[in-house]
C-alpha positions as CSV (number, residue, x, y, z in Angstrom):
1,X,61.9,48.8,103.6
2,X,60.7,48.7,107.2
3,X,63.2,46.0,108.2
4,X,66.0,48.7,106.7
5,X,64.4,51.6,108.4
6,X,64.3,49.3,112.0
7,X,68.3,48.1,111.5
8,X,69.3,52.0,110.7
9,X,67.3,52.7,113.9
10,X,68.9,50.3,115.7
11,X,72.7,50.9,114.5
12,X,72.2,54.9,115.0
13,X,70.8,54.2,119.0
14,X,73.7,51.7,119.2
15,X,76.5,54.4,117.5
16,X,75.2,56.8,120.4
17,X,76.3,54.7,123.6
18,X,80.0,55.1,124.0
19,X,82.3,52.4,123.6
20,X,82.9,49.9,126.6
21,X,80.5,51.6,128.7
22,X,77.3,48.8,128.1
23,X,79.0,46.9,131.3
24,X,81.0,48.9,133.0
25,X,80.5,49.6,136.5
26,X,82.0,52.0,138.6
27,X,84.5,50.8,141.4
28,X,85.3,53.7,143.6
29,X,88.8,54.5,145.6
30,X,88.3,54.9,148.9
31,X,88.8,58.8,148.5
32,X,85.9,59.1,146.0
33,X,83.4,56.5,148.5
34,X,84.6,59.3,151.4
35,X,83.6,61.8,149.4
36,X,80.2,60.7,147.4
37,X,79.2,57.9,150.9
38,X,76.0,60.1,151.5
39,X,74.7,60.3,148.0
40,X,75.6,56.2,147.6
41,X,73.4,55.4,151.0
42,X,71.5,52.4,149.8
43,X,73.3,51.1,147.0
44,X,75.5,48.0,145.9
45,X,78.9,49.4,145.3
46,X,82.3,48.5,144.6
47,X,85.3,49.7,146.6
48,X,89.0,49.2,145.3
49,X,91.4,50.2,148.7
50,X,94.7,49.0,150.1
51,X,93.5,46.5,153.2
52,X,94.7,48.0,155.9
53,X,93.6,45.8,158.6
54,X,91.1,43.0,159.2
55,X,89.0,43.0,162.6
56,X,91.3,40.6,164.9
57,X,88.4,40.0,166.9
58,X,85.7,38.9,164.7
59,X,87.5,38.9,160.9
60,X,84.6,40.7,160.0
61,X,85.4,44.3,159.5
62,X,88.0,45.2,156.7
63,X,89.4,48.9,156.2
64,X,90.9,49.9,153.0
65,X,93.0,52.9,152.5
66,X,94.0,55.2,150.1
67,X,97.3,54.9,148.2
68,X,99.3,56.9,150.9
69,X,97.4,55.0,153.8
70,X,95.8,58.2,155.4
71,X,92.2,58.0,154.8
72,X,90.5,54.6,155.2
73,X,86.9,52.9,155.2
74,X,85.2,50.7,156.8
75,X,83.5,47.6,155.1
76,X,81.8,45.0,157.1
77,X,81.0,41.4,156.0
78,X,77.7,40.2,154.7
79,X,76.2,37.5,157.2
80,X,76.7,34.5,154.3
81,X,80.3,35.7,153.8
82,X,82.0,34.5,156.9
83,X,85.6,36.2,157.9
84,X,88.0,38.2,155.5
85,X,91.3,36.4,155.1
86,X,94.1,38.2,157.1
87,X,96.6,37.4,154.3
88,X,94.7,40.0,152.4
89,X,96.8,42.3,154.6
90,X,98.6,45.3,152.5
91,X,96.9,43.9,149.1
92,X,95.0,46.0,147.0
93,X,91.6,44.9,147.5
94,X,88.2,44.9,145.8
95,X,84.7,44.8,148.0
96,X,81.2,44.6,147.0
97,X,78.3,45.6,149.2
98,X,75.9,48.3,150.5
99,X,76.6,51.6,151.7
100,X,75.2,52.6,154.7
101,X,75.0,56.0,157.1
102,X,75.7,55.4,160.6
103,X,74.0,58.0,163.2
104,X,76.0,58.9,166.2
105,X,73.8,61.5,168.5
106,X,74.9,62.8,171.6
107,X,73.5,60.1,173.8
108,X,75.8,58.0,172.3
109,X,78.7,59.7,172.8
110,X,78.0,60.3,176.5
111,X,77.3,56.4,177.2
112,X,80.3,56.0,175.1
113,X,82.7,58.3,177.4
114,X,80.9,56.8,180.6
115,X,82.1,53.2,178.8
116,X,85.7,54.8,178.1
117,X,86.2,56.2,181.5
118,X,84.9,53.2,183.2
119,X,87.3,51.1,181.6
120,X,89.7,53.3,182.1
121,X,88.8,53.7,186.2
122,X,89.5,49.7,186.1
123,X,92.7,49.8,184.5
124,X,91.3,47.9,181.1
125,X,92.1,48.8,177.4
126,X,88.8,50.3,175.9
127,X,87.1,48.5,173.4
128,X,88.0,51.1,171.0
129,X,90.0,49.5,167.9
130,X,92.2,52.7,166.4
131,X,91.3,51.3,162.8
132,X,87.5,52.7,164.0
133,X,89.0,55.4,165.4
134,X,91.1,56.4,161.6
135,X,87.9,55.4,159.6
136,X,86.1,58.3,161.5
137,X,88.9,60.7,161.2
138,X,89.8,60.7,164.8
139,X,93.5,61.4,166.0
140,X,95.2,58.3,166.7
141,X,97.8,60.1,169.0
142,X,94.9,60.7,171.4
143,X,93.9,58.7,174.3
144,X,90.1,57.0,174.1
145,X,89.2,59.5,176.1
146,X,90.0,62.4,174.0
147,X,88.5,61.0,171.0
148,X,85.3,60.8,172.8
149,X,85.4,64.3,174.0
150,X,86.9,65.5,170.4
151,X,83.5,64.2,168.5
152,X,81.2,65.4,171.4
153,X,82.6,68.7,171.0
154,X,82.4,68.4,167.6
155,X,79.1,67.8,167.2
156,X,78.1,70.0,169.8
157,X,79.7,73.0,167.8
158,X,77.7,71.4,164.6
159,X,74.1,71.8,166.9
160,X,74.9,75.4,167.7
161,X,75.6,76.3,164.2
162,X,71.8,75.1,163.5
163,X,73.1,71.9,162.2
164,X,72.0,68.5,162.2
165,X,71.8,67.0,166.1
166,X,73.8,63.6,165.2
167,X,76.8,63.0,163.1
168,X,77.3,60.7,160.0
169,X,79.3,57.8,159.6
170,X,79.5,55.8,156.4
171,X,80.5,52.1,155.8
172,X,80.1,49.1,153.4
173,X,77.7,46.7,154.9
174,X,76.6,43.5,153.8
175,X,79.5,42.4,152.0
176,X,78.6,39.4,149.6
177,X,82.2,39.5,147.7
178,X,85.8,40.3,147.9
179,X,88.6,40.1,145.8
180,X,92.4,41.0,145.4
181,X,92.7,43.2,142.7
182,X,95.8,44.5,140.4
């Protein structure tokens, strides 16, 4: 009697979870990890994008993009990982890793327009990639310059409004896998 109490127990808890949802796991566009970043800060997640670009430089930052290849995000390879493979290139991808917030006060803004205008002083390109510069919602058609003065401003008219004194970037850190997806 107790063993056919336990087993209608068991097959009425089991009736309540809905199908195929024991294992799955959520993988979010790039849209959604735009939109939810600050409530994900701190945990593993999956991101399903269009690569975009790979870091030419190091190989270690990727930025996937939404379907129509306006909006993008940033994820940056775990230290065991080693480089993302260029041929990835215009693939759909899928990354795993952690989500992190990325504080950009005033200060740093200032050092970087003293960087920006130095460089540009010397007649050198910036070190300013303009896949950063899309992952942060920056215009693209404006010189480094601008961009600088665009978020100072920006963030300046954030402080005044009695908001917070820094401004928040998200990205995918700590990448441990990638994969090309369907």
């Amino acid at each position: 009697m107790k063993k056919n109490l336990f087993l209608l127990v068991a097959i009425a808890a089991i009736s309540l979870i809905p199908f195929g949802e024991l294992n799955a796991k959520k993988v979010y566009t790039v849209q959604e990890m735009i939109e939810k970043a600050p409530e994900l800060v701190g945990k593993t997640v999956e991101i399903k994008g269009i690569a975009q670009h790979v870091c030419a430089t190091t190989g270690k930052k990727l930025f996937l993009a939404t379907a129509d290849g306006k909006r993008t995000f940033r994820v940056n390879a775990g230290k065991d990982m080693g480089r993302f493979d260029r041929s990835i290139i215009k693939s759909v991808v899928v990354a795993k890793g952690v989500v992190t917030e990325n504080r950009t006060y005033m200060e740093d803004l200032d050092k970087q327009e003293a960087a920006v205008l130095a460089a540009e002083k010397a007649q050198k390109e910036p070190e300013h990639c303009n896949s950063e510069a899309k992952a942060q919602g920056e215009s693209l058609t404006a010189t480094p310059v601008q961009r600088v003065q665009a978020l100072k401003a920006k963030l300046q008219q954030q402080i005044d409004k009695g908001g917070k004194n820094y401004m928040s970037f998200y990205t995918i850190d700590d990448c441990s896998e990638y994969k090309v997806s369907k």
